[in-house]
N, CA, C and O atoms as a GROMACS GRO file, in nm:
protein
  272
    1UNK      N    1  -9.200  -1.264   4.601
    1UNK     CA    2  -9.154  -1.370   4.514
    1UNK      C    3  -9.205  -1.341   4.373
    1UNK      O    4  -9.327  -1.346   4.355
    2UNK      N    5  -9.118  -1.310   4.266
    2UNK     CA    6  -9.146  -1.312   4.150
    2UNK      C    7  -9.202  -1.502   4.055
    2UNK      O    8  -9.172  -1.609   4.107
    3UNK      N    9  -9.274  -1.493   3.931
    3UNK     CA   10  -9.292  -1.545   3.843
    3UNK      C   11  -9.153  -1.669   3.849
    3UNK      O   12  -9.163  -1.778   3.905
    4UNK      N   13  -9.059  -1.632   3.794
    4UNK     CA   14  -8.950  -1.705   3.783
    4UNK      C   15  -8.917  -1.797   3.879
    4UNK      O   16  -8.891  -1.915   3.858
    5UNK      N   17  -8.918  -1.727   4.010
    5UNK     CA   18  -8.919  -1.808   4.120
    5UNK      C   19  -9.006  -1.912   4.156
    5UNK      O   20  -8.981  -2.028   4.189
    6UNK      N   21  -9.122  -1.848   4.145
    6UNK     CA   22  -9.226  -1.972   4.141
    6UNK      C   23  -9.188  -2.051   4.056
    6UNK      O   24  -9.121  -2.143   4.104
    7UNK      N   25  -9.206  -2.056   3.927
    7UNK     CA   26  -9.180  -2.190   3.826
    7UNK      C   27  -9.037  -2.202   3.866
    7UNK      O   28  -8.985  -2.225   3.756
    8UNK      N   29  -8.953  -2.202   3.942
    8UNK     CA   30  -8.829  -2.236   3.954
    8UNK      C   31  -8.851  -2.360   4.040
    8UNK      O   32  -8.797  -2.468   4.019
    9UNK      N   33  -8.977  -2.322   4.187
    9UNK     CA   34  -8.949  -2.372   4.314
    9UNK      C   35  -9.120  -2.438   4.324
    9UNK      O   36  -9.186  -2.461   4.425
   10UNK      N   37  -9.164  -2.461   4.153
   10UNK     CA   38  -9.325  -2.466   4.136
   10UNK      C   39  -9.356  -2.618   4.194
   10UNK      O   40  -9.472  -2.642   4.160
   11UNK      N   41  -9.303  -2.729   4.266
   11UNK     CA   42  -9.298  -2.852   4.320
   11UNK      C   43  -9.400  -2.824   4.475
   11UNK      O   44  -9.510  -2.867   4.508
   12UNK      N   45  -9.263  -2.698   4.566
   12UNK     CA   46  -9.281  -2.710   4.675
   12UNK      C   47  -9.356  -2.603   4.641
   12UNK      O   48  -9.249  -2.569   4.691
   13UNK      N   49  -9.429  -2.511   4.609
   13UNK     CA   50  -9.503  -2.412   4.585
   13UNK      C   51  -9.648  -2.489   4.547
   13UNK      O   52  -9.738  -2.458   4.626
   14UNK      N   53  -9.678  -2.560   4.469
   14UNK     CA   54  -9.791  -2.609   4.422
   14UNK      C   55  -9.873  -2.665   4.531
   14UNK      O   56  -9.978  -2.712   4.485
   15UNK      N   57  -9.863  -2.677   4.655
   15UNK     CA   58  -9.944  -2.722   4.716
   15UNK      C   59 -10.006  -2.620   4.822
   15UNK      O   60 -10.082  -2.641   4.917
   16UNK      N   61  -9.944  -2.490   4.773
   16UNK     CA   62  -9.994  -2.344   4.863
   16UNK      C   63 -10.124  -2.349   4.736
   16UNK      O   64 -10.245  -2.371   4.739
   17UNK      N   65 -10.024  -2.316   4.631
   17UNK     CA   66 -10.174  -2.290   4.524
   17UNK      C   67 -10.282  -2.378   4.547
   17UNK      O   68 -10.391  -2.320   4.542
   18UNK      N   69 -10.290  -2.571   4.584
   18UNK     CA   70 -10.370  -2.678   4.576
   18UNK      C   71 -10.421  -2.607   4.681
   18UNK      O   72 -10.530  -2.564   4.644
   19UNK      N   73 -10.393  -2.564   4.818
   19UNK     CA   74 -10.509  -2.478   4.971
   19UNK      C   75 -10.592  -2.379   4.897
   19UNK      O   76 -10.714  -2.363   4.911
   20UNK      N   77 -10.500  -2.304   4.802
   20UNK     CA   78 -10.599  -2.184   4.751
   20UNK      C   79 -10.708  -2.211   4.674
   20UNK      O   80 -10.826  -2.181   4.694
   21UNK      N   81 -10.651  -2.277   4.570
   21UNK     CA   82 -10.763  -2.322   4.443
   21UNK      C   83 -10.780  -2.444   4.461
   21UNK      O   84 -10.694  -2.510   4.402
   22UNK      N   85 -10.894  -2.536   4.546
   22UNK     CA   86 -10.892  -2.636   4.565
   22UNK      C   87 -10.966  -2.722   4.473
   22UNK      O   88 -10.979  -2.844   4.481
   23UNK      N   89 -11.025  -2.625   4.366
   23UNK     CA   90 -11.054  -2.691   4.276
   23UNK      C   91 -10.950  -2.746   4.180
   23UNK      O   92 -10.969  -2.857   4.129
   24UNK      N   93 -10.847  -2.678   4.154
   24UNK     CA   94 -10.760  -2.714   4.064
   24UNK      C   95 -10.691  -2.894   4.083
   24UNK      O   96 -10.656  -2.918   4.198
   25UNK      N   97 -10.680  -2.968   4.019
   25UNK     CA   98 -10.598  -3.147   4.041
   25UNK      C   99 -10.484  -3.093   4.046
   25UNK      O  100 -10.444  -2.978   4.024
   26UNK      N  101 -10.412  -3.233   4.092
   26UNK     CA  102 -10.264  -3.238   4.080
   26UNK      C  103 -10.227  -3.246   3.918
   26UNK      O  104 -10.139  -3.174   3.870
   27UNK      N  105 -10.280  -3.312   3.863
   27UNK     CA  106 -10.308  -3.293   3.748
   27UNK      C  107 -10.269  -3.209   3.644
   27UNK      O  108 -10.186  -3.208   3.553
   28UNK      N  109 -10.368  -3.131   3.693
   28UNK     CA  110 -10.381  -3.008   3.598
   28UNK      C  111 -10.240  -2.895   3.655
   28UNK      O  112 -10.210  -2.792   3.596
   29UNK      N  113 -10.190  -2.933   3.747
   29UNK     CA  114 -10.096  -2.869   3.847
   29UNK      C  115  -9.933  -2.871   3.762
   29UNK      O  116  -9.844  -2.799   3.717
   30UNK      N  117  -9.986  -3.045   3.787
   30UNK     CA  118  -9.876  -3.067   3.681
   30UNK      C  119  -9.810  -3.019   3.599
   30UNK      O  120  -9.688  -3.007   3.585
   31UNK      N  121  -9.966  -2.963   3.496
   31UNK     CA  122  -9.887  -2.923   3.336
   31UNK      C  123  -9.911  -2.772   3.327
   31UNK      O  124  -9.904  -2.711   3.220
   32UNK      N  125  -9.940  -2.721   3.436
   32UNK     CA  126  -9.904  -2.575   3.477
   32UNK      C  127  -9.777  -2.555   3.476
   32UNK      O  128  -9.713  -2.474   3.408
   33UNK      N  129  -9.737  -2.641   3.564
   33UNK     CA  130  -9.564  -2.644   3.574
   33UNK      C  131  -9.531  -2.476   3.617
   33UNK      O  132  -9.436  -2.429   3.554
   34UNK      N  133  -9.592  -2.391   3.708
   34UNK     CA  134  -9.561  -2.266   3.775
   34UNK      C  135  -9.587  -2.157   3.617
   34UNK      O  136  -9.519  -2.055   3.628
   35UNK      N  137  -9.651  -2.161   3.512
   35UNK     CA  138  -9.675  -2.084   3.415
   35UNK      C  139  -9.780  -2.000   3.487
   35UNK      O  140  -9.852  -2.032   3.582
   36UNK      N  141  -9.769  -1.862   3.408
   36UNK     CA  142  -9.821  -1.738   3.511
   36UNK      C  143  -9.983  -1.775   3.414
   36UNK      O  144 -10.097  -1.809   3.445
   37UNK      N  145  -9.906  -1.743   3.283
   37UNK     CA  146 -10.047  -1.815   3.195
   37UNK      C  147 -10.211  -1.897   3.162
   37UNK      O  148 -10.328  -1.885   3.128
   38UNK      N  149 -10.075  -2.005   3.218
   38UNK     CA  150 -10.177  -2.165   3.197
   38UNK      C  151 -10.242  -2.144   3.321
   38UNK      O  152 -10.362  -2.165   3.308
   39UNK      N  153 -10.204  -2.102   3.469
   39UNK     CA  154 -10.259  -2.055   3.585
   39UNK      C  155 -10.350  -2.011   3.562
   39UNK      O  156 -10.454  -2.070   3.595
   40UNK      N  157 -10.356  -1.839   3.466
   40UNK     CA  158 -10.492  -1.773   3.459
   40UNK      C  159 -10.536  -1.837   3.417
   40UNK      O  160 -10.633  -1.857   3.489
   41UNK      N  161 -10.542  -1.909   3.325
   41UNK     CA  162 -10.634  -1.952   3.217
   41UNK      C  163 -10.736  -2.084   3.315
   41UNK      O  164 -10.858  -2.098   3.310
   42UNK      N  165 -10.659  -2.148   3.378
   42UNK     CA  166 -10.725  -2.220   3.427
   42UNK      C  167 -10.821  -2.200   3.562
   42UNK      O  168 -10.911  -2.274   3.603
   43UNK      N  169 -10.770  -2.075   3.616
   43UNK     CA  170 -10.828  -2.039   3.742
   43UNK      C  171 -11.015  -1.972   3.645
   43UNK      O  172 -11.130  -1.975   3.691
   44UNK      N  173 -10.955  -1.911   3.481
   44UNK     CA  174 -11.087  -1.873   3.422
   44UNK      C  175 -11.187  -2.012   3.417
   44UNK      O  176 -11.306  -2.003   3.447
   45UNK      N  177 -11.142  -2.103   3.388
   45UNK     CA  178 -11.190  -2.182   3.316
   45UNK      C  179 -11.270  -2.259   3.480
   45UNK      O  180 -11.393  -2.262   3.477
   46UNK      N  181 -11.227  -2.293   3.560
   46UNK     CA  182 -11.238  -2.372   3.645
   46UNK      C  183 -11.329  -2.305   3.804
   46UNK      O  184 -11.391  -2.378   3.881
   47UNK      N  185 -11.314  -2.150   3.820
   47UNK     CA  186 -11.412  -2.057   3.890
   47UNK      C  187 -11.480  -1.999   3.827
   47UNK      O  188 -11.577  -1.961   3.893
   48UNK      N  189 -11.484  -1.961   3.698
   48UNK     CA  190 -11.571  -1.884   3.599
   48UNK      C  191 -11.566  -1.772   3.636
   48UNK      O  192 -11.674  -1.731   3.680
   49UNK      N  193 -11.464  -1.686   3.639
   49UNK     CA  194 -11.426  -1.584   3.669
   49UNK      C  195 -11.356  -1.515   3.534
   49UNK      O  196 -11.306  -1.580   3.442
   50UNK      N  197 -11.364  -1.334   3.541
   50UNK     CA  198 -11.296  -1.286   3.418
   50UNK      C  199 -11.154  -1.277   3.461
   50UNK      O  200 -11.115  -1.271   3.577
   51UNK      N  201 -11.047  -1.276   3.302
   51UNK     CA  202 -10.959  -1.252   3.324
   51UNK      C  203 -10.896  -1.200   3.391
   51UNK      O  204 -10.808  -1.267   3.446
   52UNK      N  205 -10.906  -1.070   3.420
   52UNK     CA  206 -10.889  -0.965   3.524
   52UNK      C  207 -10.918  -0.978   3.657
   52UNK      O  208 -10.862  -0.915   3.747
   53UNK      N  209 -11.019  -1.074   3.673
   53UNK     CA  210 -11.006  -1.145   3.873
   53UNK      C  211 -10.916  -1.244   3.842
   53UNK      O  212 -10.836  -1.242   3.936
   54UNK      N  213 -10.901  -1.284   3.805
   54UNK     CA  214 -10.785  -1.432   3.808
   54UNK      C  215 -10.652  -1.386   3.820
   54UNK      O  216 -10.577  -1.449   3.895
   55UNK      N  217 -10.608  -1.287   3.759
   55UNK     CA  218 -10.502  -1.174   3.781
   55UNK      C  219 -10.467  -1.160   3.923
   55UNK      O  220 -10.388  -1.217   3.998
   56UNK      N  221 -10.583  -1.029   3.941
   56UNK     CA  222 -10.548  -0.980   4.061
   56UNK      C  223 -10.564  -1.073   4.175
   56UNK      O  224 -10.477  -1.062   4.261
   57UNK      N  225 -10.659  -1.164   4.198
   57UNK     CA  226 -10.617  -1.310   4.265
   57UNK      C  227 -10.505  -1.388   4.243
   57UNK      O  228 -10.482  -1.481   4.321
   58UNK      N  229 -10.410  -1.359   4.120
   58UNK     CA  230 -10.303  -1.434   4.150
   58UNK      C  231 -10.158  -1.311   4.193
   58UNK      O  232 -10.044  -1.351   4.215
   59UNK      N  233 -10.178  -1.239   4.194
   59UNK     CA  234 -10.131  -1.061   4.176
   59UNK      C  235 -10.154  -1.083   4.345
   59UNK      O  236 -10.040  -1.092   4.392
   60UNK      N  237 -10.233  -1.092   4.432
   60UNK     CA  238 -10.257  -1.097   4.570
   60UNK      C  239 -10.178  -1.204   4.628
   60UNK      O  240 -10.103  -1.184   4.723
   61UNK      N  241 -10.199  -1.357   4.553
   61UNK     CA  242 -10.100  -1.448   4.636
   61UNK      C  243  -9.990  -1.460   4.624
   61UNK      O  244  -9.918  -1.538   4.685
   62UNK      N  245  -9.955  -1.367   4.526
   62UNK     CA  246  -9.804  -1.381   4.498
   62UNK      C  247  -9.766  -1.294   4.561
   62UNK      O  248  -9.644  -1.308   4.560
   63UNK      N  249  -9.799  -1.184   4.636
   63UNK     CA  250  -9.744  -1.123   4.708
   63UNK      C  251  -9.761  -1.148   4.855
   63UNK      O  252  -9.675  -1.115   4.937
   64UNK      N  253  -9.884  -1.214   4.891
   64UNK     CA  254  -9.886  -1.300   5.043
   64UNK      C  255  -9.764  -1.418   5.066
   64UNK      O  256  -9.709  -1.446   5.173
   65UNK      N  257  -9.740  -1.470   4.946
   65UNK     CA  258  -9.647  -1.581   4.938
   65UNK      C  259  -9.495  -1.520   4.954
   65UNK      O  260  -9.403  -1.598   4.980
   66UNK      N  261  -9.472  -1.389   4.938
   66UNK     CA  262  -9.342  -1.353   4.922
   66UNK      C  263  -9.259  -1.403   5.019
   66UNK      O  264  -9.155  -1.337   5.021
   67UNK      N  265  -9.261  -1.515   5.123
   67UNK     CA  266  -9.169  -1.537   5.204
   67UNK      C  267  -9.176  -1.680   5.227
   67UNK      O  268  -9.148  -1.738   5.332
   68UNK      N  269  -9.220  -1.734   5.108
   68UNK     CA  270  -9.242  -1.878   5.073
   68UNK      C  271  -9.109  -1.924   5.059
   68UNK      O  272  -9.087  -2.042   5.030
   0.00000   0.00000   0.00000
């Protein structure tokens, strides 16, 4: 599943991401709105992790998810 798809289908998708990152709110889910972006940025901000793990952690579920 590509980027596009996700923010296409980011409703029924957001609650795979809410199991993964259970830190993240609905909230903050919200105004993600499936952005590949606002995702990293918040997965930095919210695990304290570098750019580059937040990536390849989202680089990993997007490819576990491919049959979402």
């Amino acid at each position: 599943m590509n980027w596009d798809q996700i923010e296409g289908n980011w409703k029924q998708f957001k609650g795979k991401v809410k199991e993964k990152w259970g830190r993240l709110t609905d909230d903050e889910l919200d105004v993600i709105r499936g952005n590949h972006d606002r995702l990293i940025g918040k997965l930095q901000e919210k695990y304290g992790i570098a750019k580059e793990q937040a990536e390849e952690q989202l680089e990993e579920f997007r490819r576990e998810s491919k049959d979402f």
